[in-house]
N, C-alpha and C positions, 0 to 999 in steps of 0.2 A: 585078383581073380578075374575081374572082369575085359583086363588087358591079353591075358590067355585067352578067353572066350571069343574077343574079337578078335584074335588073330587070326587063331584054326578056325573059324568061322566066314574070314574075310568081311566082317561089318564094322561101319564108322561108325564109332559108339563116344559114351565120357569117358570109359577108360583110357581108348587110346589117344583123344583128344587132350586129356590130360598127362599121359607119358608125352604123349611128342612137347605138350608146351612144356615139363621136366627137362626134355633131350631141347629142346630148342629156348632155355633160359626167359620161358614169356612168364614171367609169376602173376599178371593179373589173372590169367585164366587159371594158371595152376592149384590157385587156391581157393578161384573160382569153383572148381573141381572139387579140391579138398571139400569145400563149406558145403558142397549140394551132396557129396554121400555122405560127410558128416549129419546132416538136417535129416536126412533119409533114415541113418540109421538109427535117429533118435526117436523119430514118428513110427519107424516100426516097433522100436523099443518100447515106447508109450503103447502101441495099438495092440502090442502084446500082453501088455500089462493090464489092460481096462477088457481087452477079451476073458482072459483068468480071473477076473471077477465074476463076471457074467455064467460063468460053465461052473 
């Protein structure tokens, strides 16, 4: 999703920084990439969970 976004948008973002190191076989960064929307989506997954408490 976010490889779309910065396309039609024209911004140098993670996503595209992470397709290119895909297209361009660099795996430190690529997974790089992987690990930090992984980590992301787990902190929003937590910060969703402890807000549904609260309400």
């Amino acid at each position: 999703g976010s490889v779309l976004i910065e396309t039609i948008f024209s911004l140098d973002g993670l996503g595209r920084l992470g397709f290119e190191a895909a297209v361009g076989r660099d795996y430190p960064v690529m997974f790089g990439t992987l690990f930090l929307f992984g980590l992301i989506g787990l902190l929003v997954g937590l910060l969703s969970d402890l807000m549904y408490v609260l309400v």
